[in-house]
C-alpha positions as CSV (number, residue, x, y, z in Angstrom):
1,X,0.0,0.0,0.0
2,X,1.8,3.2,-1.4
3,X,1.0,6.2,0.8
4,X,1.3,9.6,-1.4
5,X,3.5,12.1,0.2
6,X,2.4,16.0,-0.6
7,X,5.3,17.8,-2.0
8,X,5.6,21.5,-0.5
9,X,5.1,23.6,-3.8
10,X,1.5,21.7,-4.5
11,X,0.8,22.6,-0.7
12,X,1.6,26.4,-1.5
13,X,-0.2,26.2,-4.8
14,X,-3.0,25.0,-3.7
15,X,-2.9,27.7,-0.6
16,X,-2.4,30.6,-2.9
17,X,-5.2,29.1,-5.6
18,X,-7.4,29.1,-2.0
19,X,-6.7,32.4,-1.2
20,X,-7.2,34.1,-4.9
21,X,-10.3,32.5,-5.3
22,X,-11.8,33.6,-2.0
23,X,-11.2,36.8,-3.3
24,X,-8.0,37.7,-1.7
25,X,-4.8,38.7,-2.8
26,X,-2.2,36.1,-2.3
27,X,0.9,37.8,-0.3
28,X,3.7,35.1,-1.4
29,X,4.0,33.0,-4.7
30,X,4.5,29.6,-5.1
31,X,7.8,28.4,-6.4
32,X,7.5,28.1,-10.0
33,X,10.1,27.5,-12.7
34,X,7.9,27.2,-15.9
35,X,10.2,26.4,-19.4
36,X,10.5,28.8,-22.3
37,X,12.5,30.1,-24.4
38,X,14.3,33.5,-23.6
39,X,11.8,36.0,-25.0
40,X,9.3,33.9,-23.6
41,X,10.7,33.9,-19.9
42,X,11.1,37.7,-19.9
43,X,7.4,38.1,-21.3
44,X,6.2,36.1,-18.0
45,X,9.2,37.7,-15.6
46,X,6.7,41.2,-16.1
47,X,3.6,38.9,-15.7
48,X,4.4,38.2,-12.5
49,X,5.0,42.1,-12.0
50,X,1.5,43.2,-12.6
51,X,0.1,43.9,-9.4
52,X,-3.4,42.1,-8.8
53,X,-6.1,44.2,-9.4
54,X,-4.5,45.8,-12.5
55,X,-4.2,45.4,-16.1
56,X,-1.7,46.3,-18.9
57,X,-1.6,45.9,-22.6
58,X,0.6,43.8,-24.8
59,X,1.9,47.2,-26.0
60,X,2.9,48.1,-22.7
61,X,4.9,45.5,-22.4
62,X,6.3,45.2,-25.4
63,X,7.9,49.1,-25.0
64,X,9.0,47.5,-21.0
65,X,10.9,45.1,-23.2
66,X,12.2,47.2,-25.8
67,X,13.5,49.6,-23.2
68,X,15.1,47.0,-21.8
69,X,16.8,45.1,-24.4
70,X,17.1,48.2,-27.1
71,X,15.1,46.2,-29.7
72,X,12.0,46.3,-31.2
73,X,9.6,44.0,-29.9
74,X,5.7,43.8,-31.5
75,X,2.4,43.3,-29.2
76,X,1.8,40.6,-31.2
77,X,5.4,38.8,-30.4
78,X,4.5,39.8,-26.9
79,X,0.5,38.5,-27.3
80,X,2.6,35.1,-28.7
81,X,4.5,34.4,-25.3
82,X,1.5,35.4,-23.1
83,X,-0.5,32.8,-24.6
84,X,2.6,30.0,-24.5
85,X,2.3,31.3,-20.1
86,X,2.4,27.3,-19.2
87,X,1.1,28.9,-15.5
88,X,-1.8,30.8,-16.1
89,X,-3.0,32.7,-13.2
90,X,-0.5,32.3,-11.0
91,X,1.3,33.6,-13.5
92,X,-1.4,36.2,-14.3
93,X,-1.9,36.2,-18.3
94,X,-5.2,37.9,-17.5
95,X,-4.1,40.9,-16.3
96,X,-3.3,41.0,-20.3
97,X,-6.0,43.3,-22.3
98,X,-6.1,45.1,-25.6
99,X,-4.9,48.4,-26.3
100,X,-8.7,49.4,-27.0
101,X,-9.5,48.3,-23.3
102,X,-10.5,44.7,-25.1
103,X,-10.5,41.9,-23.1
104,X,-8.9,39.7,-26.3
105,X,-7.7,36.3,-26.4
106,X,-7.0,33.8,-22.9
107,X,-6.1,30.3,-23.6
108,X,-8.8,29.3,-21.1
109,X,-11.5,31.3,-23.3
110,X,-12.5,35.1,-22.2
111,X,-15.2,34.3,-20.2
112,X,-12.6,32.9,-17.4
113,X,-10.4,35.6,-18.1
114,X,-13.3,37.6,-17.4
115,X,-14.5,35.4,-14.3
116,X,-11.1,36.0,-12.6
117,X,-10.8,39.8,-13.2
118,X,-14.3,40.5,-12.1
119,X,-12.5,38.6,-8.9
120,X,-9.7,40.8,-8.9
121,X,-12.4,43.7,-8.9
122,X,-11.4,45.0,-12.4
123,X,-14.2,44.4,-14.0
């Protein structure tokens, strides 16, 4: 008779996933170490920098990239590596809009990208 042991990080996931969807903002993240390629990893190293609660545009991030790397970067490169985010929420994809204010693509569908900012309180 195997006995499953509970490794930590599932045991802090599943405490932050608690906390978010009670409608509270998590104060600690879980340790993640999702796979990517460069471009990719920078795209969700500022995902994780959007506070909760708030929203940014592809745009927005790609200048934040731009700025930091000298090169030109399109919100559609940047719209590509959002939706490649192998965390979602945690690693907030979400918080992602349009530069029109649209809530555009979520690789959940928009009506759960909707569900978890009307959660956040932004919608």
């Amino acid at each position: 008779n195997r006995q499953q042991k509970s490794l930590p990080v599932c045991e802090e996931t599943c405490r932050w996933l608690d906390l978010y969807f009670d409608g509270k903002e998590p104060d600690f993240s879980p340790a993640l170490n999702p796979t990517g390629t460069a471009f990719q990893m920078s795209v969700w190293a500022i995902l994780r920098t959007i506070p909760y609660g708030e929203t940014t545009t592809y745009g927005a991030i790609a200048k934040q990239l731009e700025k930091n790397t000298g090169r030109r970067i399109s919100a559609q490169a940047v719209g590509g590596a959002v939706g490649r985010n192998p965390i979602s929420i945690i690693v907030p994809c979400h918080r992602v809009i349009g530069a029109n204010g649209s809530l555009t693509g979520y690789a959940g569908g928009l009506d759960k990208k909707e569900s978890l900012l009307r959660i956040e309180g932004v919608l």
